[in-house]
RODO-2510 file (C-alpha; in nm, 4 decimals, decimal comma):
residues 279
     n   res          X          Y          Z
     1     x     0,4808    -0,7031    17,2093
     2     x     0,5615    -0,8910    16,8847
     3     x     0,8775    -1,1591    16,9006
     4     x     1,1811    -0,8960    16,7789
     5     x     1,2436    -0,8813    16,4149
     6     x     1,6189    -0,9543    16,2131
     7     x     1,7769    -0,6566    16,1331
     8     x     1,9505    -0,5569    15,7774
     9     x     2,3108    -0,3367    15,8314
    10     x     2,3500    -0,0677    15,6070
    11     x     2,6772     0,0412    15,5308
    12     x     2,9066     0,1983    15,7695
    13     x     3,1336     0,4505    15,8263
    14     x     3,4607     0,3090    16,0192
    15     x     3,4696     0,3280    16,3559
    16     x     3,6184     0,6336    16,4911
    17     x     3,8304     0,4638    16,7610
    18     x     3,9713     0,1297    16,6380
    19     x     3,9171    -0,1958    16,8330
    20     x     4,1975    -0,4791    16,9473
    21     x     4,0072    -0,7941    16,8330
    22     x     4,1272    -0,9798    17,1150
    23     x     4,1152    -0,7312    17,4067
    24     x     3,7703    -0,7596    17,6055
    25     x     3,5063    -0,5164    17,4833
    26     x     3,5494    -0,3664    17,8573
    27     x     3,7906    -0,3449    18,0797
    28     x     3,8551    -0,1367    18,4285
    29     x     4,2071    -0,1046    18,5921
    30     x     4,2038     0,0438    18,8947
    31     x     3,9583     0,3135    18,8109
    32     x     3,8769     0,5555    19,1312
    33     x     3,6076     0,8504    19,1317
    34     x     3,6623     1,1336    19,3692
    35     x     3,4115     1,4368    19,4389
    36     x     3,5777     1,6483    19,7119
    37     x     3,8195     1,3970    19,8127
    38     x     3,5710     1,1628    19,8665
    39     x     3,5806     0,8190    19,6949
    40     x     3,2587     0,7897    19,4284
    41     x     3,4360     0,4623    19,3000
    42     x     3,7534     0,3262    19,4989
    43     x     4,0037     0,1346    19,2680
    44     x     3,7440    -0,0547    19,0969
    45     x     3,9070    -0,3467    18,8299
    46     x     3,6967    -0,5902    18,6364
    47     x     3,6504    -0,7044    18,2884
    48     x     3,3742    -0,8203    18,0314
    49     x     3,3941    -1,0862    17,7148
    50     x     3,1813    -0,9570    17,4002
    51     x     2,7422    -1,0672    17,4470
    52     x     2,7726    -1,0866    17,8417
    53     x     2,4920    -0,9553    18,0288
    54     x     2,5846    -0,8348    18,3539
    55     x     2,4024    -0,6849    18,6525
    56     x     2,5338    -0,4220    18,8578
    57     x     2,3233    -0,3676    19,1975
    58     x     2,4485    -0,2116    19,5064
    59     x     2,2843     0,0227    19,7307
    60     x     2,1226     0,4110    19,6395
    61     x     2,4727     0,6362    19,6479
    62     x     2,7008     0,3060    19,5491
    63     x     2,8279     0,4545    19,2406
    64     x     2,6362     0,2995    18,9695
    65     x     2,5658     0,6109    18,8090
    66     x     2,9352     0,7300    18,8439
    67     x     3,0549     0,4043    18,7044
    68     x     2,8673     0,4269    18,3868
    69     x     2,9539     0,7790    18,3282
    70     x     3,3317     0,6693    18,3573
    71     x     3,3065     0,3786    18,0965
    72     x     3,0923     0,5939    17,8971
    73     x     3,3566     0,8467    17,8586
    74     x     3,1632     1,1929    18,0109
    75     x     3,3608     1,1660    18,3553
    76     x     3,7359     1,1528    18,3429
    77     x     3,8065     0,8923    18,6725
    78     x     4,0548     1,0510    18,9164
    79     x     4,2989     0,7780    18,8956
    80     x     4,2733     0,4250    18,6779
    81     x     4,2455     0,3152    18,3297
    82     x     3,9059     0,2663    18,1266
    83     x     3,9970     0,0377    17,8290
    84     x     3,6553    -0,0583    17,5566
    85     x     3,7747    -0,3102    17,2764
    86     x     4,1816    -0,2363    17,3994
    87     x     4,1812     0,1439    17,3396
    88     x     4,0468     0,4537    17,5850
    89     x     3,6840     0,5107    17,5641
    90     x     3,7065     0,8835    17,3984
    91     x     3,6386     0,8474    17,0459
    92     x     3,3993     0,5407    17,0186
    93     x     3,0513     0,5076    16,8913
    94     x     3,0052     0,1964    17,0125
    95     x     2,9500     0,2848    17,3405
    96     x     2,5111     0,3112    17,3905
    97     x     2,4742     0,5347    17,7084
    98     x     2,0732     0,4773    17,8265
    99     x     2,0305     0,7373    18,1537
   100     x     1,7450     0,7038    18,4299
   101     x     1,4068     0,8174    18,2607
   102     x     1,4328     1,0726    18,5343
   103     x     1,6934     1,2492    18,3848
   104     x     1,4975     1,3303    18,0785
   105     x     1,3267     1,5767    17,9405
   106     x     0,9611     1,4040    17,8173
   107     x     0,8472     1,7484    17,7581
   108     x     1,1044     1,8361    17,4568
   109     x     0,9135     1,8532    17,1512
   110     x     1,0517     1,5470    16,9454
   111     x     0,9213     1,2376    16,8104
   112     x     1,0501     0,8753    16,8886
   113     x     1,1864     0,8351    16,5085
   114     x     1,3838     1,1869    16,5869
   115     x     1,5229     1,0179    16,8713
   116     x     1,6406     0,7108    16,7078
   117     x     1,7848     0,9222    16,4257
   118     x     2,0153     1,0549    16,7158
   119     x     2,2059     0,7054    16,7395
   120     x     2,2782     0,7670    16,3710
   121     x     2,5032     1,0880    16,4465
   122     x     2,8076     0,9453    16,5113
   123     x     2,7801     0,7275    16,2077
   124     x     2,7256     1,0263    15,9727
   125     x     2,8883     1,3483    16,1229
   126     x     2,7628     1,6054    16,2491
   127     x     2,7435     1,7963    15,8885
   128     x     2,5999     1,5062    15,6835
   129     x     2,1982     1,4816    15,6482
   130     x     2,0607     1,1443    15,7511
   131     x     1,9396     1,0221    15,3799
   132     x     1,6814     0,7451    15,2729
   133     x     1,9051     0,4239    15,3792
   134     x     1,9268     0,5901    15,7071
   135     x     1,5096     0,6465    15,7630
   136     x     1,5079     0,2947    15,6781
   137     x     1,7333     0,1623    15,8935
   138     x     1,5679     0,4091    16,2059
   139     x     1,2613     0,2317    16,1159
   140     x     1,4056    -0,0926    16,1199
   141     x     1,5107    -0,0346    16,4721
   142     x     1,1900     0,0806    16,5696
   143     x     0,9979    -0,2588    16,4494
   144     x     1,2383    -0,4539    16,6369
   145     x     1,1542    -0,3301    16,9622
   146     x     0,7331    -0,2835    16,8544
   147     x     0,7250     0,1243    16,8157
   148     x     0,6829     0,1095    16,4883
   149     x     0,3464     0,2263    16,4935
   150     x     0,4225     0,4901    16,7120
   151     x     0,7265     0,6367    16,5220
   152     x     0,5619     0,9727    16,5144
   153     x     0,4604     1,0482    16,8635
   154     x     0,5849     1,2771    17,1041
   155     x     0,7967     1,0960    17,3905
   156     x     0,6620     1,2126    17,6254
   157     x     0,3504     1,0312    17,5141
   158     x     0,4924     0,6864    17,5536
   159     x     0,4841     0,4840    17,8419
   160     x     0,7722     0,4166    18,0621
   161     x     0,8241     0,0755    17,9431
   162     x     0,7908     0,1843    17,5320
   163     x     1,0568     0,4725    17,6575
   164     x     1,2921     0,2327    17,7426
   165     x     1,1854     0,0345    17,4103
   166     x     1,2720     0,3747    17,1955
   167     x     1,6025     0,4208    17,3419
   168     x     1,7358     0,0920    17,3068
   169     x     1,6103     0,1149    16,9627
   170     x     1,8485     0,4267    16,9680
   171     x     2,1342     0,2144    17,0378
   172     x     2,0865    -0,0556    16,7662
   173     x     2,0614     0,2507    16,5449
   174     x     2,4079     0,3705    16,6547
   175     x     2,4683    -0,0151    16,6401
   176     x     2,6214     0,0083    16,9802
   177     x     2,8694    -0,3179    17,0628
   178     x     2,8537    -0,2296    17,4480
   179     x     2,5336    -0,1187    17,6182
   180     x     2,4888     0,0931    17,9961
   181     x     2,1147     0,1020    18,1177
   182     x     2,1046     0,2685    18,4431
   183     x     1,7639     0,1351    18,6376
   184     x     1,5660     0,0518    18,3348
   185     x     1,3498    -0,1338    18,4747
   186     x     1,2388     0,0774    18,7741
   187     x     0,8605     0,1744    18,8070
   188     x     0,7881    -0,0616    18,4924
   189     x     0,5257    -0,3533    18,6095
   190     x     0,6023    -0,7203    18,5030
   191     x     0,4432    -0,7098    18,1359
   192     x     0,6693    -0,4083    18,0688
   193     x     1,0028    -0,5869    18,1829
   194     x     0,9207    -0,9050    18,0162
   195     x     0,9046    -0,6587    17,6917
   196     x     1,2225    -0,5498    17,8029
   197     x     1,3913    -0,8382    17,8368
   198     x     1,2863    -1,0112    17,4954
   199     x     1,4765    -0,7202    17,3412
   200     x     1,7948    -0,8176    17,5632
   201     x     1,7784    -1,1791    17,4692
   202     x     1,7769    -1,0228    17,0921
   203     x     2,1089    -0,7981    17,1832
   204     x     2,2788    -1,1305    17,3356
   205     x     2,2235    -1,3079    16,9618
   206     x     2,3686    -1,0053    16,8102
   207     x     2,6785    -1,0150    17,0378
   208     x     2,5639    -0,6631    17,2413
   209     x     2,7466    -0,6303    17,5797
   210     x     2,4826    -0,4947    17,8154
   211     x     2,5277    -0,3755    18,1759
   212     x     2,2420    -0,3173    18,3702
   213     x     2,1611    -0,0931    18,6832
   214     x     1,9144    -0,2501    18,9498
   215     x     1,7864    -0,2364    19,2587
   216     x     1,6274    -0,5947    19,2200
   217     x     1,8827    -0,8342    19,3326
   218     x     1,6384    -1,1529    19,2785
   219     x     1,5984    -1,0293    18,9411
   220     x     1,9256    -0,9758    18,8587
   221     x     2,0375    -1,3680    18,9808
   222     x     1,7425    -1,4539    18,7785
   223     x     1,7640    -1,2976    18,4161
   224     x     2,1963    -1,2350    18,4378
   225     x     2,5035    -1,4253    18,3298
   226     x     2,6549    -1,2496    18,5919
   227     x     2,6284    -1,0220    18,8363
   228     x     2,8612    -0,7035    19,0022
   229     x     2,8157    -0,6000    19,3799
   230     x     2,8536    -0,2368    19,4188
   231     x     2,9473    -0,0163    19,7149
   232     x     3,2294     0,2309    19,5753
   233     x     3,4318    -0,0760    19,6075
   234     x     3,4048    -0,3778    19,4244
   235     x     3,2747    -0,6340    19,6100
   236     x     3,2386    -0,9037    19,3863
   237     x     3,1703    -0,9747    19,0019
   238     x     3,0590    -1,3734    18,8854
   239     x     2,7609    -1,5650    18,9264
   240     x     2,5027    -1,5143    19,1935
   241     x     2,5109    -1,7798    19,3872
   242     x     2,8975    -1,6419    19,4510
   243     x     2,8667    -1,2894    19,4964
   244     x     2,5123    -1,2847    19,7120
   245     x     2,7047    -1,4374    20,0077
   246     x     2,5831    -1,3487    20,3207
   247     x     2,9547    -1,1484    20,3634
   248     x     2,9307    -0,9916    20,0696
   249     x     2,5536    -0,8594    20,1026
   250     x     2,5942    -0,7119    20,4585
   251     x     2,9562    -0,5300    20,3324
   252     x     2,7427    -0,4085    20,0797
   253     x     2,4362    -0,3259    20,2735
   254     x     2,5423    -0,3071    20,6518
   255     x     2,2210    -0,3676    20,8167
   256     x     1,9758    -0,2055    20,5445
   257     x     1,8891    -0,5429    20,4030
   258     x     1,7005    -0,8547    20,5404
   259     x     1,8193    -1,1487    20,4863
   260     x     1,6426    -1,5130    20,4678
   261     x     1,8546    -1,8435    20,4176
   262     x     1,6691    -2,1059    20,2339
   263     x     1,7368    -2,3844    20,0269
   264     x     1,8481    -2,2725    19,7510
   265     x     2,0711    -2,0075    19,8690
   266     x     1,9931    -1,6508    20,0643
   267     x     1,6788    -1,4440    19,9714
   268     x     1,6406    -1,0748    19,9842
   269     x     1,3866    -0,8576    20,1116
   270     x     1,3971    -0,5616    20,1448
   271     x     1,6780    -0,2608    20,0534
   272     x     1,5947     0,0308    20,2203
   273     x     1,9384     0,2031    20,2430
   274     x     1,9770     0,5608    20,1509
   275     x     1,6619     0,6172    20,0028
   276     x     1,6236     0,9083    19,8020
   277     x     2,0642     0,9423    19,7297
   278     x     2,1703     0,8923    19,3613
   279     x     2,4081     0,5867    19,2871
***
């Protein structure tokens, strides 16, 4: 794939939900997630500055899942305070929700430019017709992530790595300030996440917030500013080399996870907990 290309904005609407300029672009006070009294998230409290790129790993069942749906606004947290840009998260736009490619429907019969032209929505109402400007724009998005050519096909015909591609060229159409991928980069090989990642490096120049759900702790030392440890508590959030402690790991994955020290710090190998559960 093709270095990503500069972007021109269009004109915009205002945002629907107004922003502090000082407050952080996300912050968590307290927030707990209960399914039949038992604890999804347990009084989880954290914040992010504007352009981080964070990490979140934790075991299968952690709450991963649970915690993006909470900051993305579609699950109302039992108790706690979700807070994007100093205001509740109903309301924004900003907010780019990117689910598990499991959780789609490949079959439905759109194209990848229709599915860009969703992240345009909130910018034009639901009653206004996407015009010229906006085509352009969807296009736009579409070269900087190298589907340009394939604006036209069916998703379902696109690999798993250009799927990711076309929906974060969804969110730089709804020119989203705060970004939740949950496990993009499963089942793509190293070509395919290397594509992936050029495209983050792009969102950190343009200021983009982006969490990230993984199961590849190395990885997420590796290619993060910083990293969150997950196990419906929060175990730790800062850089790697702080939160991959031997203490932390093992709270996180009891005895699921195999643990080498080396030189230059603890390696993992192996997570085998819960397989098959949903975080």
């Amino acid at each position: 794939m093709s270095n990503p290309r500069r972007l021109s904005i269009p004109t915009l609407s205002s945002r629907h939900a107004p922003h502090q300029a000082e407050a952080p672009i996300l912050e968590l006070s307290g927030v707990t997630v209960r399914y039949d009294g038992i604890a999804a998230l347990d009084d989880v409290s954290f914040q992010l500055a504007v352009g981080e790129r964070v990490a979140v790993v934790g075991p299968n069942g952690a709450g991963k899942s649970t915690l993006f749906r909470v900051i993305a606004g579609v699950l109302e947290p039992t108790a706690g305070q979700v807070k994007i840009a100093g205001h509740g998260p109903g309301g924004h736009i900003c907010i780019a929700f990117v689910p598990q490619r499991s959780e789609v429907d490949w079959s439905f019969p759109v194209s990848v430019a229709d599915v860009v032209m969703m992240g345009r929505i909130g910018r034009l109402g639901l009653l206004r017709h996407p015009g010229g400007e906006d085509w352009r724009y969807v296009h736009q998005c579409l070269e900087v992530v190298g589907l340009a050519e394939l604006a036209g096909r069916q998703i379902g015909e696109l690999s798993g790595g250009q799927q990711q591609r076309m929906f974060i060229a969804r969110a730089l159409a709804q020119e989203a300030e705060l970004m939740l991928m949950d496990e993009p980069l499963t089942g793509l090989d190293v070509p395919a996440q290397e594509g992936i990642f050029r495209i983050l490096d792009e969102l950190r120049r343009r200021r983009v917030t982006v969490m990230v759900a993984t199961h590849d702790l190395n990885l997420a030392a590796e290619r993060f500013d910083r990293v969150m440890l997950l196990n419906h508590r929060l175990l730790g959030i800062g850089l790697p080399a702080e939160v991959f402690s031997t203490e932390h790991l093992r709270a996180a994955y009891g005895g699921h996870l195999r643990l080498v020290q080396t030189e230059n710090g603890v390696m993992v190998l192996s997570d085998t907990c819960c397989e098959g559960d949903h975080g």
